[in-house]
N, CA, C and O atoms as a GROMACS GRO file, in nm:
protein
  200
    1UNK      N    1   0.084  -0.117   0.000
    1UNK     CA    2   0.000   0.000   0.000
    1UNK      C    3   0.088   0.124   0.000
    1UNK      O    4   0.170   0.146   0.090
    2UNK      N    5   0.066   0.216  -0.118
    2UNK     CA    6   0.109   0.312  -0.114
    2UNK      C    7   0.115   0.416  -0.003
    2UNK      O    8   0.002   0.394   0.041
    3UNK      N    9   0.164   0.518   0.081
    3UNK     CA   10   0.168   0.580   0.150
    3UNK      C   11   0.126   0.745   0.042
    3UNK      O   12   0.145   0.770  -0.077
    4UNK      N   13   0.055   0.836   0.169
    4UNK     CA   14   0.032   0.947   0.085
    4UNK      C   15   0.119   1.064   0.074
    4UNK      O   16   0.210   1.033   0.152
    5UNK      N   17   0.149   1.177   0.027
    5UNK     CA   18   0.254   1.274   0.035
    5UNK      C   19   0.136   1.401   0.075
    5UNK      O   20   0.024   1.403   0.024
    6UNK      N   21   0.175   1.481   0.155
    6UNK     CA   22   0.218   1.575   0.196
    6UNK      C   23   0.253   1.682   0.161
    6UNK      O   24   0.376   1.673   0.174
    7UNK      N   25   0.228   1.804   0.116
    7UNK     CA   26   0.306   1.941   0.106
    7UNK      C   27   0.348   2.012   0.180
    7UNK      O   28   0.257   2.076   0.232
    8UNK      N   29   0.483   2.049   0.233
    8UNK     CA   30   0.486   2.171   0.367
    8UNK      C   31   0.472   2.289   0.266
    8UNK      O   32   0.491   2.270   0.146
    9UNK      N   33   0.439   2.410   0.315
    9UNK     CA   34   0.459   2.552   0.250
    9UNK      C   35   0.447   2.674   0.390
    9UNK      O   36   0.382   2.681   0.494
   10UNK      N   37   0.540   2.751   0.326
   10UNK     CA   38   0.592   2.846   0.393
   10UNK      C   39   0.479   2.909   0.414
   10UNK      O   40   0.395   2.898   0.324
   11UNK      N   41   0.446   2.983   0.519
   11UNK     CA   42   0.358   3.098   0.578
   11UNK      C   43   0.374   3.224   0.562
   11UNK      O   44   0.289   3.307   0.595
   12UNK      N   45   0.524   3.262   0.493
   12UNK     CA   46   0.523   3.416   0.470
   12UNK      C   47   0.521   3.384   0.318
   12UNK      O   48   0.426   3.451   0.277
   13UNK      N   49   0.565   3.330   0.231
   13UNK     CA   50   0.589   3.351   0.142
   13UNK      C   51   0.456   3.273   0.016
   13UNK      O   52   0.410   3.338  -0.078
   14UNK      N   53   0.415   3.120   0.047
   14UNK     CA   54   0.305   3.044   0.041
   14UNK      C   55   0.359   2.911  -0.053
   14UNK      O   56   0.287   2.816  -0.083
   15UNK      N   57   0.500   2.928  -0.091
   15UNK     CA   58   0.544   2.846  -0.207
   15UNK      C   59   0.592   2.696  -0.111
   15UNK      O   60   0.640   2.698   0.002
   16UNK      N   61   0.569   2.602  -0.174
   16UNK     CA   62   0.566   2.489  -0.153
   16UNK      C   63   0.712   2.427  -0.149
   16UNK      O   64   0.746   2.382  -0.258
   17UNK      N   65   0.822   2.414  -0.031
   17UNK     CA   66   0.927   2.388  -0.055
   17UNK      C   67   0.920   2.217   0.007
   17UNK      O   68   0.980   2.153  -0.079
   18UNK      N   69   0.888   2.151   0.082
   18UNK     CA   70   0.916   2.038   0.084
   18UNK      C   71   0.840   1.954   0.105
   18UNK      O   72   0.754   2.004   0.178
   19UNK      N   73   0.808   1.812   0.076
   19UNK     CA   74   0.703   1.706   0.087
   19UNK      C   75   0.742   1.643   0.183
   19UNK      O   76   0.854   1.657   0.230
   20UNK      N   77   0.629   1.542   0.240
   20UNK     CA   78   0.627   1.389   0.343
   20UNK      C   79   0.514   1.359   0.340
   20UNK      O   80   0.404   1.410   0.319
   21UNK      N   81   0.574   1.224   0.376
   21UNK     CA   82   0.483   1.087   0.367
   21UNK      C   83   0.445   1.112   0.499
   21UNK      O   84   0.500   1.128   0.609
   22UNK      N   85   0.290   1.110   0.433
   22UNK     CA   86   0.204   1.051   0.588
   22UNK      C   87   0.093   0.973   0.573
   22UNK      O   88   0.028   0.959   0.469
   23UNK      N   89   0.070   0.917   0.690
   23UNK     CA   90   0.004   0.799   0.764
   23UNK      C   91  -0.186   0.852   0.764
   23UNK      O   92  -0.229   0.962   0.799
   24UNK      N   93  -0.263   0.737   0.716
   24UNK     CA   94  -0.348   0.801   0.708
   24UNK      C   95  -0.466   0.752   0.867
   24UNK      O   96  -0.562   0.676   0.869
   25UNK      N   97  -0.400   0.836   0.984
   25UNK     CA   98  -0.427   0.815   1.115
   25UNK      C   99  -0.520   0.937   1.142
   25UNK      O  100  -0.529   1.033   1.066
   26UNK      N  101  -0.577   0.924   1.241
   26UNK     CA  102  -0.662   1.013   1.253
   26UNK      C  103  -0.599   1.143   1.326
   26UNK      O  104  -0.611   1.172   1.445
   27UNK      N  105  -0.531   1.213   1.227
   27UNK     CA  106  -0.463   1.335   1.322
   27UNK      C  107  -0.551   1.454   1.309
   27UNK      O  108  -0.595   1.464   1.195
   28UNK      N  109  -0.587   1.539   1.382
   28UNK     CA  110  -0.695   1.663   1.379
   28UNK      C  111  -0.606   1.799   1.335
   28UNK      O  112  -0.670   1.889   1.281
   29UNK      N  113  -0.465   1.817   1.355
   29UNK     CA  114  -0.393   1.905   1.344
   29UNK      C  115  -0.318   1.873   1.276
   29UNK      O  116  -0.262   1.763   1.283
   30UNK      N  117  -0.282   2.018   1.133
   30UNK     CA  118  -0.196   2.012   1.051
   30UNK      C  119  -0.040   2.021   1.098
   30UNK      O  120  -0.020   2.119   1.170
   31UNK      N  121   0.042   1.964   1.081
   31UNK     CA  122   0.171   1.974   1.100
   31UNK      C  123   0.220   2.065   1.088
   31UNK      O  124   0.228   2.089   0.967
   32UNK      N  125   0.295   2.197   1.186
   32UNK     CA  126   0.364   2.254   1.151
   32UNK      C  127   0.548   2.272   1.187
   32UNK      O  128   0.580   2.251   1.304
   33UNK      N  129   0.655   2.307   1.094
   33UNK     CA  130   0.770   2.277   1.115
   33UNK      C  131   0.838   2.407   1.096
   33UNK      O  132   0.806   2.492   1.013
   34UNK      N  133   0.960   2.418   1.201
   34UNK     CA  134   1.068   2.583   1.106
   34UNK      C  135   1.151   2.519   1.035
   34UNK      O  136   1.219   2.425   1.077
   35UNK      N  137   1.154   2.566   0.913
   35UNK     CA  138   1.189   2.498   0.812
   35UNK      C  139   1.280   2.624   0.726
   35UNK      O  140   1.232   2.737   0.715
   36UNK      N  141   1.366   2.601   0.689
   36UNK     CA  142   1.441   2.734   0.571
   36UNK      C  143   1.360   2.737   0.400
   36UNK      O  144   1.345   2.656   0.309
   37UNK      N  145   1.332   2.854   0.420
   37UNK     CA  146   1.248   2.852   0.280
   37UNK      C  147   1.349   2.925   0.193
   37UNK      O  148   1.381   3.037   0.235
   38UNK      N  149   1.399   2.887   0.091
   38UNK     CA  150   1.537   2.933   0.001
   38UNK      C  151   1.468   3.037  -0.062
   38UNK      O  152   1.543   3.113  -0.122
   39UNK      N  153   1.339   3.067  -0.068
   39UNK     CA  154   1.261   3.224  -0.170
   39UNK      C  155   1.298   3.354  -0.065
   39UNK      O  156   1.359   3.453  -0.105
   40UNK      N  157   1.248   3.336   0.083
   40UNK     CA  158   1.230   3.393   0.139
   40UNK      C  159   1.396   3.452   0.270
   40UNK      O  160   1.417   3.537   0.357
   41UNK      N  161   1.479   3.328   0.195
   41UNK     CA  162   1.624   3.290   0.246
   41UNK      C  163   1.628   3.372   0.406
   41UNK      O  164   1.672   3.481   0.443
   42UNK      N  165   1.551   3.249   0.484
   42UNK     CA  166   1.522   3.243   0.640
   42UNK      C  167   1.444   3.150   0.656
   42UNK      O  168   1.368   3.091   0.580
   43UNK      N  169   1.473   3.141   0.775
   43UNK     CA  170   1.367   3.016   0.889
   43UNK      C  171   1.219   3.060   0.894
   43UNK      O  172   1.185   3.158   0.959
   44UNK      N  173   1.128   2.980   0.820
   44UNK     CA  174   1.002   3.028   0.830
   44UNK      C  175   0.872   2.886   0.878
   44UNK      O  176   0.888   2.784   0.811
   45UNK      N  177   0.778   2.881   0.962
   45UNK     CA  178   0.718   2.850   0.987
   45UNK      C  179   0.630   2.782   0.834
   45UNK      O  180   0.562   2.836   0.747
   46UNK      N  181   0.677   2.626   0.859
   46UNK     CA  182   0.572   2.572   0.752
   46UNK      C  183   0.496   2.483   0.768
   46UNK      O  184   0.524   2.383   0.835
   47UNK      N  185   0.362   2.506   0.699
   47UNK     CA  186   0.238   2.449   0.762
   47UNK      C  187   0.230   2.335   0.672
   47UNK      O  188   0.300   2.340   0.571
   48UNK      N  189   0.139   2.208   0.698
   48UNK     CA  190   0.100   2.107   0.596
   48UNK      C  191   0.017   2.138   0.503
   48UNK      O  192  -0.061   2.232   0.518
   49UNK      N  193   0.019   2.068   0.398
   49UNK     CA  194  -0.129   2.109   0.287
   49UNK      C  195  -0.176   2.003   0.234
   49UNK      O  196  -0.121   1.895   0.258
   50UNK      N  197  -0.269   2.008   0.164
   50UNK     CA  198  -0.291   1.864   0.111
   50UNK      C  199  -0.211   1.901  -0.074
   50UNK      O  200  -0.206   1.812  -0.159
   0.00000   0.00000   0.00000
């Protein structure tokens, strides 16, 4: 069984810099990570998307 992917994207900027595999569990809250967004070249808060 395939596993599903994931989009993170930046919160200041909105562009989509990195994917993950996730589990299809019953989570209520989107993932968020500080993550370096290379557009915005800084540490920016990135949220999950579908």
């Amino acid at each position: 069984m395939a596993q599903k992917k994931s989009a993170l994207a930046c919160t200041v900027c909105g562009s989509r810099n990195y994917s993950k595999a996730v589990s299809d569990s019953q989570r209520t809250e989107r993932l968020e990570v500080k993550k370096f967004c290379k557009y915005c070249k800084k540490h920016t808060v990135h949220k999950e998307t579908k």
